[in-house]
BATI-658650 format. One line per field, with one value per residue (C-alpha): residue number from 1; residue in three letters; chain; x, y, z. Coordinates in nm, 2 decimals. Layout:
BEGIN
nr	(NUM;...)
rest	(ALA;...)
kette	(A;...)
c1	(X;...)
c2	(Y;...)
c3	(Z;...)
//
This chain:
BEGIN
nr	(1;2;3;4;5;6;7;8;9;10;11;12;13;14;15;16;17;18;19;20;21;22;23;24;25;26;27;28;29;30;31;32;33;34;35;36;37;38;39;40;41;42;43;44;45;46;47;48;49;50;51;52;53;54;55;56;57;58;59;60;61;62;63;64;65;66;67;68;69;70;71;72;73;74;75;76;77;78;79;80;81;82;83;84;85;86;87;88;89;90;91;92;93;94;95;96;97;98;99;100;101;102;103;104;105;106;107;108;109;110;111;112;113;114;115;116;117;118;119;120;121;122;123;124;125;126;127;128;129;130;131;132;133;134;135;136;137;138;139;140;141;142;143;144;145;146;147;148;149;150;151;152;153;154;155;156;157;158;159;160;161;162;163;164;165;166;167;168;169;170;171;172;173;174;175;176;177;178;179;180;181;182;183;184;185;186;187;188;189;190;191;192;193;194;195;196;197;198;199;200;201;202;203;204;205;206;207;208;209;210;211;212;213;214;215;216;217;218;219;220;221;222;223;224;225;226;227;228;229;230;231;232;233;234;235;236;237;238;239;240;241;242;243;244;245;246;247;248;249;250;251;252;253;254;255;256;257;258;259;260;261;262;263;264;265;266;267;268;269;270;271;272;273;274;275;276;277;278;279;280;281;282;283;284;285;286;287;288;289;290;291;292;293;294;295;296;297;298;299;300;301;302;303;304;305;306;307;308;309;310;311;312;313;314;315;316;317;318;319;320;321;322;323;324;325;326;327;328;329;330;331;332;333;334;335;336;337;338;339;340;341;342;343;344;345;346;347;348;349;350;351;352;353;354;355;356;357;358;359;360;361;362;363;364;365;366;367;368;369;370;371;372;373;374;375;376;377;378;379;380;381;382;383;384;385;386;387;388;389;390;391;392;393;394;395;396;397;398;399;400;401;402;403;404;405;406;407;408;409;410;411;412;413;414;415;416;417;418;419;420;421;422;423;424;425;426;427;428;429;430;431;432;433;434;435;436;437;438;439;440;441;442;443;444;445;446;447;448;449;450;451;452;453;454;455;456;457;458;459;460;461;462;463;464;465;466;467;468;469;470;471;472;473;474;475;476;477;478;479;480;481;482;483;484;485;486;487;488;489;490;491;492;493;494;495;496;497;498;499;500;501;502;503;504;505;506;507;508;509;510;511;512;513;514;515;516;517;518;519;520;521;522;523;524;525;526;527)
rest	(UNK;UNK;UNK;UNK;UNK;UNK;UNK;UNK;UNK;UNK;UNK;UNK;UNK;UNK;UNK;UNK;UNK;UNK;UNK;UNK;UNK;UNK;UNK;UNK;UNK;UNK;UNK;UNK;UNK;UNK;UNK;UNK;UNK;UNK;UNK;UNK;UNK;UNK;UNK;UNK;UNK;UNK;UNK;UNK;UNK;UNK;UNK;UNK;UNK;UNK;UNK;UNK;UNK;UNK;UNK;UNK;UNK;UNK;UNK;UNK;UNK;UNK;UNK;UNK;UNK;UNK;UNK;UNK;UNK;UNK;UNK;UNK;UNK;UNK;UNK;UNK;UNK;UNK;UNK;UNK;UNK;UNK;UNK;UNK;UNK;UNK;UNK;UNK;UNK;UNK;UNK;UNK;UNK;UNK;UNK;UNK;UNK;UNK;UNK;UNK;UNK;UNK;UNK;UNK;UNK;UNK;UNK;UNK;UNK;UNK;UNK;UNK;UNK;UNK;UNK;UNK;UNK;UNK;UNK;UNK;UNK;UNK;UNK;UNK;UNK;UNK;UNK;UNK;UNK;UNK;UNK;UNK;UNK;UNK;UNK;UNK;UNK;UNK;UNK;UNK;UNK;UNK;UNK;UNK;UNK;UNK;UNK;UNK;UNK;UNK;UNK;UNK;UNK;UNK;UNK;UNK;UNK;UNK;UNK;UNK;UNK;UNK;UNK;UNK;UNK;UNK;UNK;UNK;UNK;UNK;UNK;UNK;UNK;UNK;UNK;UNK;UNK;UNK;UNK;UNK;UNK;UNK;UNK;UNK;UNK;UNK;UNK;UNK;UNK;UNK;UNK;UNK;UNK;UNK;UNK;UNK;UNK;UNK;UNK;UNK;UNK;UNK;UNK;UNK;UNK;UNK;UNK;UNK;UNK;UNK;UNK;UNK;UNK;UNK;UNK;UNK;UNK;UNK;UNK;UNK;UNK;UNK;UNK;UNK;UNK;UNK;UNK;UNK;UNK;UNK;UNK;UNK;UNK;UNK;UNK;UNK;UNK;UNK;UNK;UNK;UNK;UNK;UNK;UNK;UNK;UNK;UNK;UNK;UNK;UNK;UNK;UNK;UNK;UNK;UNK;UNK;UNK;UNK;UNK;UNK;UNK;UNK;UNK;UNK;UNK;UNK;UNK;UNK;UNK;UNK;UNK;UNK;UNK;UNK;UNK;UNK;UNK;UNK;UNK;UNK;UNK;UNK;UNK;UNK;UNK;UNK;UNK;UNK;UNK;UNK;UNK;UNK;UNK;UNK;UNK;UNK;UNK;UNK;UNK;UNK;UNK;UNK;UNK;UNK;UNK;UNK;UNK;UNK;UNK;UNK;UNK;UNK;UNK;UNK;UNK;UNK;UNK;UNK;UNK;UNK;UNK;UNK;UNK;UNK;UNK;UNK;UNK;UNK;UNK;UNK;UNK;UNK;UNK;UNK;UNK;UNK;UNK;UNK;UNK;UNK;UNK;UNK;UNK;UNK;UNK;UNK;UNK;UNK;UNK;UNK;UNK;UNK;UNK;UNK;UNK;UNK;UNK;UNK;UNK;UNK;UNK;UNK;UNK;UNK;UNK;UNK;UNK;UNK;UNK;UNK;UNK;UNK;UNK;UNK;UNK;UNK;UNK;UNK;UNK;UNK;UNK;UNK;UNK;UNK;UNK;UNK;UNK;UNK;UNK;UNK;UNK;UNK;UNK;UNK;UNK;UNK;UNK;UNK;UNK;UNK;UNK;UNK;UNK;UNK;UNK;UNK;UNK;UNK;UNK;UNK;UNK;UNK;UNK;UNK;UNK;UNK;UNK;UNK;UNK;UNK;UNK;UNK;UNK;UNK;UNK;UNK;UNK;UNK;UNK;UNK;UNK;UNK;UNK;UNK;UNK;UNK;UNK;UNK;UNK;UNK;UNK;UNK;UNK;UNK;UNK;UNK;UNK;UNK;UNK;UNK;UNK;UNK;UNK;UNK;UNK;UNK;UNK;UNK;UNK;UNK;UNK;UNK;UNK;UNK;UNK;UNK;UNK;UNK;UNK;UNK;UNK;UNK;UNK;UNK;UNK;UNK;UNK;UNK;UNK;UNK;UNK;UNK;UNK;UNK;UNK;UNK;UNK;UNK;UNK;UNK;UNK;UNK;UNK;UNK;UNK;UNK;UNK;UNK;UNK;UNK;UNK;UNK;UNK;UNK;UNK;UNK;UNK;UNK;UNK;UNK;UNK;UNK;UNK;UNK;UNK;UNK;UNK;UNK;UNK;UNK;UNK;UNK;UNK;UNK;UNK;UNK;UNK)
kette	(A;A;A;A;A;A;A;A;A;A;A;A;A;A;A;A;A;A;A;A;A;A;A;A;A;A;A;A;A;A;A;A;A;A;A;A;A;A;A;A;A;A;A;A;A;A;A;A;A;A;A;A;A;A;A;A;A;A;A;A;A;A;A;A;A;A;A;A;A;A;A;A;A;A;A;A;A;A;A;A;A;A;A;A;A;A;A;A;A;A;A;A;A;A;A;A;A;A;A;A;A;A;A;A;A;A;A;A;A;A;A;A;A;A;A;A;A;A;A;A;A;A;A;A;A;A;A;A;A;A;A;A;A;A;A;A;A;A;A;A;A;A;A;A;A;A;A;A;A;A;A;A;A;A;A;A;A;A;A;A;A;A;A;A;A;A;A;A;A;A;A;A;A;A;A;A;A;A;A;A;A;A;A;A;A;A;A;A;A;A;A;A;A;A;A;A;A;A;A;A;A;A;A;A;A;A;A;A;A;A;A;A;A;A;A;A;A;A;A;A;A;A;A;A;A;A;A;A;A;A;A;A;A;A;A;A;A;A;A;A;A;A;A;A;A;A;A;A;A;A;A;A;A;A;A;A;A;A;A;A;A;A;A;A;A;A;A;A;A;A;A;A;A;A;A;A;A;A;A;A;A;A;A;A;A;A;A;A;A;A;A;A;A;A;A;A;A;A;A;A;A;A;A;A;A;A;A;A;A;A;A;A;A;A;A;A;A;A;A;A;A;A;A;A;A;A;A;A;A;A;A;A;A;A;A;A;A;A;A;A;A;A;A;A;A;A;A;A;A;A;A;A;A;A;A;A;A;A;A;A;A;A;A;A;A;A;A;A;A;A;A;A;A;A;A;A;A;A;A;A;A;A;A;A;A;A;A;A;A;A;A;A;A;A;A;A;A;A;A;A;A;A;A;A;A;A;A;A;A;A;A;A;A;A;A;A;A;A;A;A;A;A;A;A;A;A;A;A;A;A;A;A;A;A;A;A;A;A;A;A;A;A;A;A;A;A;A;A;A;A;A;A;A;A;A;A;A;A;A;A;A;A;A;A;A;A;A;A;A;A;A;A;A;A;A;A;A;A;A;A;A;A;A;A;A;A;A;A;A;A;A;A;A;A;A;A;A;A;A;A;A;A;A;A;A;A;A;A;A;A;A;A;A;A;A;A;A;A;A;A;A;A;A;A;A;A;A)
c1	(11.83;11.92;11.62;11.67;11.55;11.49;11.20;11.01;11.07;11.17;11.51;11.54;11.91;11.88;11.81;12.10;12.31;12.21;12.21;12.55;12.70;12.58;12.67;13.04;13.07;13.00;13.19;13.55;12.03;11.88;11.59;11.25;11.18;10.82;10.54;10.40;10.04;9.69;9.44;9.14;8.92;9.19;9.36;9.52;9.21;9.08;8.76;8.72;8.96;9.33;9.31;9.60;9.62;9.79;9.84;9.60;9.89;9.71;9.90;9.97;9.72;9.83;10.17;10.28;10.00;9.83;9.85;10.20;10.46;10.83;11.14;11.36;11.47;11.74;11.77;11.98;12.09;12.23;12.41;12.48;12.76;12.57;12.34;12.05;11.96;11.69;11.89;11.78;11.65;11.51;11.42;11.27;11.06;11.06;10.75;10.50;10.12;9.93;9.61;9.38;9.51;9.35;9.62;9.93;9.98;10.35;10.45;10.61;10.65;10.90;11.01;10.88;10.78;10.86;10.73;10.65;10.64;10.48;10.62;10.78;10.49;10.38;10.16;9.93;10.00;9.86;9.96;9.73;9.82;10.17;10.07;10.19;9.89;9.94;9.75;9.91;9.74;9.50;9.40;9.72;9.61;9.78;10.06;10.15;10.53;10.56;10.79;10.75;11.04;10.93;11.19;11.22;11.41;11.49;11.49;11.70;11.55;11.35;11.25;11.05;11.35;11.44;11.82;12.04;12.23;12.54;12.81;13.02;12.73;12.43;12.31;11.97;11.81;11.46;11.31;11.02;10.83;11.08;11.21;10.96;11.08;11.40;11.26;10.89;10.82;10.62;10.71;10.64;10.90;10.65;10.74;11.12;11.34;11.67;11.85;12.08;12.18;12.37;12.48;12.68;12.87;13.17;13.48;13.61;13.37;13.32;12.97;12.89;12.55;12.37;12.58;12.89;12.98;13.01;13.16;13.34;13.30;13.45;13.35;13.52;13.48;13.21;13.26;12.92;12.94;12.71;12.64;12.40;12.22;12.29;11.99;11.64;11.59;11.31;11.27;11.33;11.67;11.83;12.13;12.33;12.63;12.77;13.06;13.45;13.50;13.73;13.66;13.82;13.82;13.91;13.81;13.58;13.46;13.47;13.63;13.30;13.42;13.41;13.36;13.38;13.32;13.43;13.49;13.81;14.02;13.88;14.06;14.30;14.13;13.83;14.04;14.06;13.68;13.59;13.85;13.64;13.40;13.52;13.54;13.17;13.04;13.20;13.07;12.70;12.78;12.86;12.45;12.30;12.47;12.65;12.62;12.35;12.43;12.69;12.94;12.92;13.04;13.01;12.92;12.97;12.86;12.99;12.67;12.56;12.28;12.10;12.04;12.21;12.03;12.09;12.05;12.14;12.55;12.60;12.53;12.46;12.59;12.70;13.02;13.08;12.97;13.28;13.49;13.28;13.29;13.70;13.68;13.39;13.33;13.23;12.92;12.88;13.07;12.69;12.53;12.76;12.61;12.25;12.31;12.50;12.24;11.99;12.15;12.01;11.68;11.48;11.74;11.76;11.45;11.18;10.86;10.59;10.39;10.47;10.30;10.58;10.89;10.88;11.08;11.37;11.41;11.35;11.65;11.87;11.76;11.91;12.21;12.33;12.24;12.40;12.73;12.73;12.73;12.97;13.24;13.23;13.00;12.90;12.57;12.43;12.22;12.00;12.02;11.89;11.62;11.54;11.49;11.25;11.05;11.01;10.90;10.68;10.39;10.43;10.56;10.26;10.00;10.18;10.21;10.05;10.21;10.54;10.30;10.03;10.18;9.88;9.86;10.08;9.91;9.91;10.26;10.41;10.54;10.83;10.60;10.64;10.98;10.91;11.07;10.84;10.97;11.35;11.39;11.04;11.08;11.40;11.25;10.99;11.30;11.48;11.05;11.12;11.49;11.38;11.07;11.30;11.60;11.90;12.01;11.68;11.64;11.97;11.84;11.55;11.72;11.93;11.60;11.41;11.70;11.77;11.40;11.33;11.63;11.59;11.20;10.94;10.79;10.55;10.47;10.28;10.55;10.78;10.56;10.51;10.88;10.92;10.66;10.81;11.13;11.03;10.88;10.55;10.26;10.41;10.09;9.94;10.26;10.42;10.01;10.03;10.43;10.33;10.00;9.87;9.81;10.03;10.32;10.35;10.52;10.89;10.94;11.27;11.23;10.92;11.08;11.04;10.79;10.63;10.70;10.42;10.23;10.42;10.29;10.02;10.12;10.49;10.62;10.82;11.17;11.35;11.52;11.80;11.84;11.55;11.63;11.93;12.05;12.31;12.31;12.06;12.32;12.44;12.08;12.15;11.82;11.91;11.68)
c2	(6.95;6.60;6.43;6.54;6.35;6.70;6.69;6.95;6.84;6.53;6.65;6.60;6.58;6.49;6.17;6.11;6.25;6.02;5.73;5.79;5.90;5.55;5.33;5.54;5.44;5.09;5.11;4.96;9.21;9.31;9.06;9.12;9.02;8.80;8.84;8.66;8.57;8.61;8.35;8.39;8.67;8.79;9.12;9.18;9.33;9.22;9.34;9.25;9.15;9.07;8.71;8.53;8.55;8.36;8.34;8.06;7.80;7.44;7.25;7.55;7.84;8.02;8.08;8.40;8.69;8.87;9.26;9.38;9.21;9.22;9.37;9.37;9.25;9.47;9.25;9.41;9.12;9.16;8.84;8.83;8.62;8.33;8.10;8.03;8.39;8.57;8.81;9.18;9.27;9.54;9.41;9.68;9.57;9.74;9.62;9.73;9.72;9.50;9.50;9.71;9.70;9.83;9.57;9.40;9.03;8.94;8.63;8.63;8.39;8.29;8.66;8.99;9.31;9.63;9.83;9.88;10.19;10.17;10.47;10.62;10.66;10.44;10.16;9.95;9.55;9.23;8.88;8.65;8.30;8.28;8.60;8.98;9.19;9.60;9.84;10.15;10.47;10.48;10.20;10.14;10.10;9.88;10.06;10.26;10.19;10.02;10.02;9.82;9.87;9.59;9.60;9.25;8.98;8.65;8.39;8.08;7.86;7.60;7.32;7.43;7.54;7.83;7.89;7.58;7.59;7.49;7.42;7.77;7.99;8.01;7.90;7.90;7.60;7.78;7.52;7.48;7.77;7.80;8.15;8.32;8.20;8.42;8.77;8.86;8.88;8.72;8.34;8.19;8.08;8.26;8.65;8.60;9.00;9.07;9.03;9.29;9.18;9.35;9.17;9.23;8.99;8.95;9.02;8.67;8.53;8.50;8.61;8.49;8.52;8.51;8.73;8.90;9.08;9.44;9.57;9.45;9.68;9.69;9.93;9.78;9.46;9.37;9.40;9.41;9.24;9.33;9.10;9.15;8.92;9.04;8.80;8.78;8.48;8.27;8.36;7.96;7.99;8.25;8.22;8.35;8.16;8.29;8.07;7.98;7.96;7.96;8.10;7.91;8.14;7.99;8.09;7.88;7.86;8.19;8.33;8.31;8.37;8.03;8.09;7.78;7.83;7.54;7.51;7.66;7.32;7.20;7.44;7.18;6.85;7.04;7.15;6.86;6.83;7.20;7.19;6.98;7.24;7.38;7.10;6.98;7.37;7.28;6.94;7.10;7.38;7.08;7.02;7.36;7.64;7.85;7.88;8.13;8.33;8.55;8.29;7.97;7.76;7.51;7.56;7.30;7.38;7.23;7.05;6.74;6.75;6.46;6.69;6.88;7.21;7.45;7.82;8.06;8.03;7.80;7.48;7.37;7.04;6.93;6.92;6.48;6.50;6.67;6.39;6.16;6.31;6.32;5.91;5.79;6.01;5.74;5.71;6.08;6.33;6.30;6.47;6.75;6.77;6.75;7.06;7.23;7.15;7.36;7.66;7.65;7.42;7.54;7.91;8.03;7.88;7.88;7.68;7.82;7.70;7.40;7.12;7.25;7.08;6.77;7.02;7.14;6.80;6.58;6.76;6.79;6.38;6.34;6.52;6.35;6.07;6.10;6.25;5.96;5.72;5.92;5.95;5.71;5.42;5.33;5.22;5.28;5.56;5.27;5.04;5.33;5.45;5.09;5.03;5.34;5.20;4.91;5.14;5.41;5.26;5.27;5.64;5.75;5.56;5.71;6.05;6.13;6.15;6.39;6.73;6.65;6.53;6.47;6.79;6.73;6.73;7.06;7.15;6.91;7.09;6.85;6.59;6.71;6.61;6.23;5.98;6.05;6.41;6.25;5.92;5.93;6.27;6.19;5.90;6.14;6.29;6.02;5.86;6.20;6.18;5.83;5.95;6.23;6.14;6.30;6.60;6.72;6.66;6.84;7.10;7.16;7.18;7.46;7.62;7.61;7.78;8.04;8.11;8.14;8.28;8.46;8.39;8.15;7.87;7.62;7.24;7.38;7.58;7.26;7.09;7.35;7.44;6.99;7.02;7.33;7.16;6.82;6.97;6.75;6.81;6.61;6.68;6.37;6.18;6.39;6.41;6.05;6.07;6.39;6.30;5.97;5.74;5.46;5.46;5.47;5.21;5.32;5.38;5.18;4.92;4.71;4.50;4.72;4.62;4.81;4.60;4.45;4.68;4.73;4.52;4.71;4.96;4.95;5.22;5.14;5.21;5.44;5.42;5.59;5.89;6.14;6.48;6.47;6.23;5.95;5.68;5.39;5.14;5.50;5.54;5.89;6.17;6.49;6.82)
c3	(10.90;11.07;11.17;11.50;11.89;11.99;12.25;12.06;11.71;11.56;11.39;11.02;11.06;11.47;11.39;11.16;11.40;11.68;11.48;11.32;11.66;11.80;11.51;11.46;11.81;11.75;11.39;11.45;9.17;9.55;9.58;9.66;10.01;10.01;10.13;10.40;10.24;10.45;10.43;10.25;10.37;10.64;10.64;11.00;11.16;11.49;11.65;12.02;12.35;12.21;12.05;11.86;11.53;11.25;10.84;10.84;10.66;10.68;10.92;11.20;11.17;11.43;11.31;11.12;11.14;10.91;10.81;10.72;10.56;10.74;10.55;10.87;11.19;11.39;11.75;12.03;12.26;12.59;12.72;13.08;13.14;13.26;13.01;13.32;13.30;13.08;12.84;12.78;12.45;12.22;11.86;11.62;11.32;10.95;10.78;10.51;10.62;10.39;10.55;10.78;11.12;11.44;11.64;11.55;11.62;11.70;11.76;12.05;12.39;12.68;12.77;12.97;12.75;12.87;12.60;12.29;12.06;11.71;11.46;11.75;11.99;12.30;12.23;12.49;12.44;12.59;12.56;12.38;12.38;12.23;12.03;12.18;12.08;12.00;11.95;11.81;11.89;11.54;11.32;11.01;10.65;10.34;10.23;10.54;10.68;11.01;11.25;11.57;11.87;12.17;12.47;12.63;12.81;12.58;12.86;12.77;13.08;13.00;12.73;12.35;12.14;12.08;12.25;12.33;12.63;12.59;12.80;12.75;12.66;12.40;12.04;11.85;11.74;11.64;11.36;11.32;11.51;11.80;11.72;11.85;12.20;12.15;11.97;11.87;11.48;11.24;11.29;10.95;10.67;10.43;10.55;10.49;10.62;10.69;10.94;11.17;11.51;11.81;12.09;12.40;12.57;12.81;12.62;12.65;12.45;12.04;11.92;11.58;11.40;11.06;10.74;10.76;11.05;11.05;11.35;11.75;11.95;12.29;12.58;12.92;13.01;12.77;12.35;12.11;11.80;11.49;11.19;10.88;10.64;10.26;10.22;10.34;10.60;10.73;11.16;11.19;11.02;11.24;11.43;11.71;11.91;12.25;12.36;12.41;12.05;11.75;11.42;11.14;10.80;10.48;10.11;9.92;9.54;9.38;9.64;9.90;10.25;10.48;10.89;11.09;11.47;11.70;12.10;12.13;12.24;11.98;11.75;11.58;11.57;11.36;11.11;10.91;10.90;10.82;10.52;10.36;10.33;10.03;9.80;9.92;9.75;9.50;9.42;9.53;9.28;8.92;8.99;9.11;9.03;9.24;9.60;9.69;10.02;10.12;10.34;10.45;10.77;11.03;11.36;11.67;11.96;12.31;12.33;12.31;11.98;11.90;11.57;11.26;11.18;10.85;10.99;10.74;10.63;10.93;11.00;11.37;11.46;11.84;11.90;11.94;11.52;11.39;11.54;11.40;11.05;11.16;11.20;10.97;10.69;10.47;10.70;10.86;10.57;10.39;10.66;10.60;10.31;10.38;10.59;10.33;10.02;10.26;10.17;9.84;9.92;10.27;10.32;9.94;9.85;10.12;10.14;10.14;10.32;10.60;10.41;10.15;10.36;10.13;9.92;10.16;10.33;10.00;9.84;10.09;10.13;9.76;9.75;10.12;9.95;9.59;9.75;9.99;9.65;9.43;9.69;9.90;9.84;9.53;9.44;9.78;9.62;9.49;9.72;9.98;9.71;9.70;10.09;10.11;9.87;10.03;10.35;10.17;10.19;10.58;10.62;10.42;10.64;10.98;10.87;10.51;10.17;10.12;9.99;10.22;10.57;10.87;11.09;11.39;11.74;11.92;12.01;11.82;11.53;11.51;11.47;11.10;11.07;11.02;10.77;10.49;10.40;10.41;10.19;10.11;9.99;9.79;9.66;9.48;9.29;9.23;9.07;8.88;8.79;8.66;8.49;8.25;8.24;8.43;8.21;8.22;8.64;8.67;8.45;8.65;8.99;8.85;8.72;9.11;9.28;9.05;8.97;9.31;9.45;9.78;9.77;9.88;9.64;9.69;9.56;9.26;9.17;9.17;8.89;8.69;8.64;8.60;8.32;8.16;8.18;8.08;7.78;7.89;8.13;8.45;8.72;8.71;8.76;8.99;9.21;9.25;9.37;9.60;9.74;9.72;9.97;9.80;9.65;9.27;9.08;8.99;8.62;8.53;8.81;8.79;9.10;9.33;9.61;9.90;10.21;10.39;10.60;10.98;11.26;11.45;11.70;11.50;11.31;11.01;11.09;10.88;10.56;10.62;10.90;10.90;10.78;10.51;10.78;10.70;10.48;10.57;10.75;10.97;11.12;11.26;11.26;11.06;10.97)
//
């Protein structure tokens, strides 16, 4: 995502968007769904008054829970008319119990429960922290079916993430733990479902969400719109927009549908942009394969985002960034991209665990960064590669090396989104790219996202498939890339020199923007 200036979280691809938006301006077979692991010595059972509870992942243990293992969402979503008002919801949970469980954790925060029924009967719950806690009326067991229905309001008021408001309606922006501030559910890329939701809205406004939709359905004044996932999906990457807006439908490669939802006056002038949405697959495609999900679009909001965000077959940006794109594509078009390489690296493929984002963000990084150099500026790839070299050194003593970032403070889950898992990610593949040659790098990359297709992989998943592919045992190379405190030498450029250390009190400024942001000299945050 664009390394974004998003109170909560620093964006990957918010920061790219800012920075580009200033400088512009200055410029003249069906999948198995995964698991969501428990930590060591954990199985879902809790003993005592209702406590939070959480999968025990390194940097945020008390997201996810432990215990039962999600295969769907179905969230009903009633909008009101008005964005300053909570929303009435009912979201029902398919899972398989995976542990002992005499209480459920949900994650679940910002909104009032009415009730809850688990398998079909009443259930008592209590909030814990940002955890809803139920009991059902007898004590679950591994391999029993669960089904969880919680009615509840969704209340868009309010800073933290979770919905946008924008200036015609609604949108989600729910990276990295936000999404638990719109619906309860197991909050952790780890458990990935999918998705079915319902929502009913005025009939003058255009509901759009994660999938295909299935159905519009209007009863009076008021029309319900349903849309499915064909694919499982991490809670961070879901997606519903409420608004005055257009859909734009075109036909990509292979004949994959393309949906591109823009304010409505801005029906025209976004045309020219979104087109370019095909040919982008495309180029993605001549290095990974083909494109993983079942659609693909854009999706502007009327909203002033300092951030780009890559929910699941569309990509959030505000609604200033397509007319930059429109203007400047030499320095914005790559952020585009960033956004659109996610689909395969963070949405098909899934990290693991957070310390794992080096993966999405480092990839997207590179392919922002290598489209920006093959169509429009050549030789910049280097010459950016070369600058974050220069500024490694830095990014790893403010926030860790890219496999092993330093635990954000409490709350500040963004905190993770810093420069280090953006160019100093990508700088990791390009050591690697550099270290075996490019067929076999573009051989691998082909490998991850068909290997792990629809599922979750971690780091040491990443260097084991590099050393298969390689042909060569690639740990201790890629260890000292992934985790040490300084940065390697670069095999191929013996020039290369970390900059001197940042002045005291100074942060080393970025590379290039944040996540998949821009180009270095376009300075905009991206996730």
């Amino acid at each position: 995502m664009l390394r974004s200036v998003h109170p909560r979280r620093p964006l990957r691809h918010a920061l790219l968007a800012a920075a580009v938006l200033a400088t512009l301006a200055a410029a003249p077979a069906a999948p198995a769904v995964s698991t969501a692991p428990a930590a060591p010595g954990r199985t879902g059972a809790q003993d005592g008054p209702p406590r939070p509870a959480g999968i025990g992942d390194p940097l945020f243990p008390h997201l996810g829970n432990p215990g039962y293992d999600v295969l769907g969402y179905d969230i009903a979503l009633a909008y009101p008319g008005r964005n300053d008002a909570p929303l009435t919801a009912r979201t029902e949970i398919t899972a398989r119990v995976t542990g002992r469980l005499p209480r459920i954790n949900l994650d679940f925060t910002h909104g009032t429960v009415r009730d809850v029924t688990v398998n079909g009967r009443p259930a008592a719950h209590a909030r814990a922290g940002e955890d809803l806690v139920v009991t059902p009326g007898r004590t679950l067991h591994p391999g029993e079916p669960l089904r969880i229905a919680v009615r509840h309001t969704s209340d868009p008021r309010g800073n933290g993430g979770g919905w946008i408001r924008t200036k015609d309606g609604l949108a989600m922006a729910n990276q990295a733990d936000a999404a638990h501030r719109v619906f309860p559910g197991n909050d952790h890329p780890a458990d990935k479902a999918r998705f079915t939701f319902r929502v009913t809205a005025p009939q003058d406004l255009t509901v759009v969400a994660n999938g295909l939709r299935l159905s519009r359905e209007r009863a009076g004044a008021r029309t319900t719109w349903t849309y499915r996932t064909a694919h499982p999906m991490a809670t961070e990457l879901a997606q519903v927009s409420i608004g005055r807006s257009a859909v734009l439908r075109g036909t990509g490669p292979h004949g994959l549908p393309l949906r591109h939802v823009v304010p409505e006056r801005d029906r025209r002038t976004a045309r020219a942009v979104v087109d370019r949405t095909s040919a982008q697959i495309a180029w993605m495609e001549r290095y990974v394969g083909r494109y993983p999900l079942e659609s693909y679009g854009v999706l502007s909001v009327d909203a002033p985002l300092n951030f780009a965000l890559e929910t699941q077959t569309l990509s959030v940006f505000g609604r200033d960034f397509l007319r930059a794109v429109a203007q400047h594509p030499k320095r914005a078009e790559g952020v585009l991209v960033h956004e659109l390489a996610h689909q395969w690296f963070g949405n098909s493929v899934t990290p693991r665990r957070w310390s794992d984002l080096w993966l999405n963000e480092g990839h997207a990084t590179w392919y922002e960064a290598l489209f920006t150099d093959e169509r429009h500026d050549r030789g910049s790839l280097v010459r950016r590669m070369r600058a974050a070299y220069g500024q490694s050194d830095d990014w790893r003593r403010a926030g860790g090396p890219p496999a092993a970032p330093r635990r954000p403070a409490d709350g500040g889950q963004l905190e993770l989104f810093r420069p280090v898992v953006y160019d100093g990610s990508a700088l990791v593949l390009y050591a690697l790219r550099q270290e075996i040659g490019a067929p076999d790098f573009e051989e691998l990359e082909r490998a991850w996202v068909t290997r792990h297709r629809d599922g979750t992989a971690g780091t040491a998943d990443f260097v084991a498939l590099a050393s298969e592919v390689a042909g060569r045992d690639l740990e201790d190379f890629l260890h000292s890339w992934l985790y040490g405190e300084r940065t390697p030498p670069m095999p191929g450029h013996p020039g290369w020199k970390a900059a001197k250390p940042a002045t005291p009190g100074k942060a080393a400024a970025p590379a290039g923007p944040a996540k998949g942001a821009e180009p270095p000299e376009a300075g905009k945050p991206v996730r």
